[in-house]
C-alpha positions in Angstrom: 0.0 0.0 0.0 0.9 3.5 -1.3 1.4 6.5 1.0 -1.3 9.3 0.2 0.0 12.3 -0.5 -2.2 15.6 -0.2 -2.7 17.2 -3.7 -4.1 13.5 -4.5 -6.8 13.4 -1.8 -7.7 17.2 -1.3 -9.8 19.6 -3.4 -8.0 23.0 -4.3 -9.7 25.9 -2.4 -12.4 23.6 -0.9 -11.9 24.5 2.7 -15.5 23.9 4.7 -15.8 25.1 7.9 -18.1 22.6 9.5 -16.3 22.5 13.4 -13.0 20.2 12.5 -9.6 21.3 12.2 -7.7 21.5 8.2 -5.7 19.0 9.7 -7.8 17.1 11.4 -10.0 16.6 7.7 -6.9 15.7 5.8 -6.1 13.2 8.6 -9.6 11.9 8.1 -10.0 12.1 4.3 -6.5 10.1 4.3 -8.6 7.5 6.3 -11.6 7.7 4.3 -8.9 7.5 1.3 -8.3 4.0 2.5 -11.4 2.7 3.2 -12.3 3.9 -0.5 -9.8 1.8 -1.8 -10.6 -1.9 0.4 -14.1 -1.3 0.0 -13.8 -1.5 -4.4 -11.0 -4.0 -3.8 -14.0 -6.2 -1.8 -16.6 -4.8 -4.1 -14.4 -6.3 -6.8 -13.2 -9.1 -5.7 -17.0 -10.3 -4.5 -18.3 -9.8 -8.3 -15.5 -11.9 -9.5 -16.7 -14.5 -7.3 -20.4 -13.8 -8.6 -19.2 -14.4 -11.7 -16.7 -17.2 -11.4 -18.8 -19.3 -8.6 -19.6 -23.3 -9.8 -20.5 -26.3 -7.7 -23.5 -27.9 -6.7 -24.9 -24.5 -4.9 -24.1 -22.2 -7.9 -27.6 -20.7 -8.1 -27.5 -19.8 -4.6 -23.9 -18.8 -4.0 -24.5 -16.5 -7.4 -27.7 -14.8 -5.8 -25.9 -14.2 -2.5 -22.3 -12.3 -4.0 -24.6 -10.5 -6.0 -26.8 -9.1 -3.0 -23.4 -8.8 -1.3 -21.7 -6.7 -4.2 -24.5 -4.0 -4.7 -24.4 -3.5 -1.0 -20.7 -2.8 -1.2 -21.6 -0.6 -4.5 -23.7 1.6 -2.3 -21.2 1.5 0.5 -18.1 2.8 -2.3 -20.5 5.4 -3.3 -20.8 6.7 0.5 -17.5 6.8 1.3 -17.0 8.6 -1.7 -19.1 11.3 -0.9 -18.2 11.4 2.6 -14.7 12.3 1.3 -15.9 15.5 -0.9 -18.3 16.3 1.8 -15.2 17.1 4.1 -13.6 19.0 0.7 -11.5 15.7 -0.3 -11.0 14.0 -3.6 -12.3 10.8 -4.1 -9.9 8.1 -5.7 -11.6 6.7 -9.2 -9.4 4.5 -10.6 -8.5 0.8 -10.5 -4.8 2.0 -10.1 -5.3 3.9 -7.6 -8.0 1.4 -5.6 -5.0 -1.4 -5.9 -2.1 1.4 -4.4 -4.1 2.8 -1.6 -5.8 -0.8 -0.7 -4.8 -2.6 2.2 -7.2 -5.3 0.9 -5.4 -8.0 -1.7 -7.0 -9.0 -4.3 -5.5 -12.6 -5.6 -5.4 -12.3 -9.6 -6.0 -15.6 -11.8 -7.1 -17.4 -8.5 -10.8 -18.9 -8.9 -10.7 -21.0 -5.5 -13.8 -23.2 -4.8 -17.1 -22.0 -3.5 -16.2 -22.9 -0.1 -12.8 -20.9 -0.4 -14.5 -17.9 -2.1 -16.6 -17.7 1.1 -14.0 -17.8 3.6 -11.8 -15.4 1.9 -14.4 -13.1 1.7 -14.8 -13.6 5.4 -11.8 -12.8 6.4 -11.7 -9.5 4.1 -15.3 -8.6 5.7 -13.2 -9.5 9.2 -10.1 -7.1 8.3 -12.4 -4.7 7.3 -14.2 -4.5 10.5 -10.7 -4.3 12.4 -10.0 -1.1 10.8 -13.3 0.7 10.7 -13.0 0.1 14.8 -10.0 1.4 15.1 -10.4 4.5 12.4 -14.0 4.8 14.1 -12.2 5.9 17.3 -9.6 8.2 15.7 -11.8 10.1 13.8 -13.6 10.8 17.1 -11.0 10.9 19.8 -7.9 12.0 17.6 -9.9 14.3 15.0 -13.3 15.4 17.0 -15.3 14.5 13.7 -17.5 12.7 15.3 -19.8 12.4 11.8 -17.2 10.7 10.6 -17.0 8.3 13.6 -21.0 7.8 13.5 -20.1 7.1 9.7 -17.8 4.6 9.8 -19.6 2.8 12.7 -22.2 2.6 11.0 -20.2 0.7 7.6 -18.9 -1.4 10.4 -22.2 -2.9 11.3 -23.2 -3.6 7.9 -19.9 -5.5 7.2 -20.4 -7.6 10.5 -24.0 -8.5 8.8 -22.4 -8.9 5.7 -19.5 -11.2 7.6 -21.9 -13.2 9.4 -23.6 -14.4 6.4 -20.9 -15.7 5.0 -20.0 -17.7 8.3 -23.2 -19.0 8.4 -22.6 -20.0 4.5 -19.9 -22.5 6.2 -20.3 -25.6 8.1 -17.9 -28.2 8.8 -18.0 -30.1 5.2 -17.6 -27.1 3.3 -20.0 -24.6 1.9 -23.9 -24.8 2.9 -25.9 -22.8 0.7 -25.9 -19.2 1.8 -30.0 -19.3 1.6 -30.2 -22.5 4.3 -30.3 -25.6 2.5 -28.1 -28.2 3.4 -27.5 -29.7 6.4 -26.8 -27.4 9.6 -23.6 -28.1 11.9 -24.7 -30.5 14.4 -26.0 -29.0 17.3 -23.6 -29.7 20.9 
């Protein structure tokens, strides 16, 4: 991951004065910056498994990335307004998404369904690491406590978003992410 510099994240002569410090927004917007960039790595990375997905719960597994990569869509396009809301620029291009990102994404690898699911997982897991920790910066460090509210907010829909895909798992491999299949046996 790239270092962001300022003249690539901030708007000339877009200064608003909505309560947080210069600094502080720029510290913020570098935050939001990186976020940007995971979230269309993700976004990404769960429409090439939409796409790519085969096995014996195809149809399902197909159904579920794709309700899982429009809600990322919509979640991109928030964080992307939430940077030029605090006067930033938003990144826009697939270079720039792969620099910033902390988020790999694993070219020419089209793992099984059950793989796709758990590497999802654990990006949806990452992801939630960070938004906890920037979530407290941008309140404690930067008093922008929109911005906290904000992120806290995406972190709650990616531990939704995580837990399906858990619950997609069982022992034996993938269980349909709509409930067929046999559940884990019960202790």
């Amino acid at each position: 991951m790239s270092k962001l510099v300022e003249s690539d994240i901030m708007q000339a002569g877009i200064e608003p004065d909505i309560g947080i410090e210069a600094s502080s927004r720029k510290s913020v917007i570098r935050i939001l910056s990186n976020l940007l960039a995971d979230e269309y790595v993700l976004y990404t990375k769960t429409r090439n498994y939409h796409w790519n997905v085969y096995g014996p719960h195809f149809h399902d597994l197909h159904v579920f990335f794709e309700e899982q990569y429009k809600e990322l869509e919509g979640i991109t396009d928030e964080v992307a307004e939430r940077i030029t809301t605090l006067g930033g620029k938003a990144l826009g291009t697939l270079k720039e998404f792969t620099q910033y990102a902390r988020l790999e994404e694993s070219p020419k690898d089209y793992p099984n369904a059950a793989k796709m699911i758990e590497n999802l997982c654990k990006d949806h897991e990452e992801t939630i690491k960070v938004l906890r920790k920037d979530a407290d910066a941008c309140d404690e460090k930067y008093d922008d406590m929109g911005t906290n509210d904000f992120l806290i907010g995406l972190m709650q829909h990616h531990e939704k978003m995580a837990w399906m895909l858990r619950m997609a798992i069982d022992e034996r491999g993938v269980k349909a992410a709509t409930g067929r299949g046999q559940a884990a046996a019960s202790t």
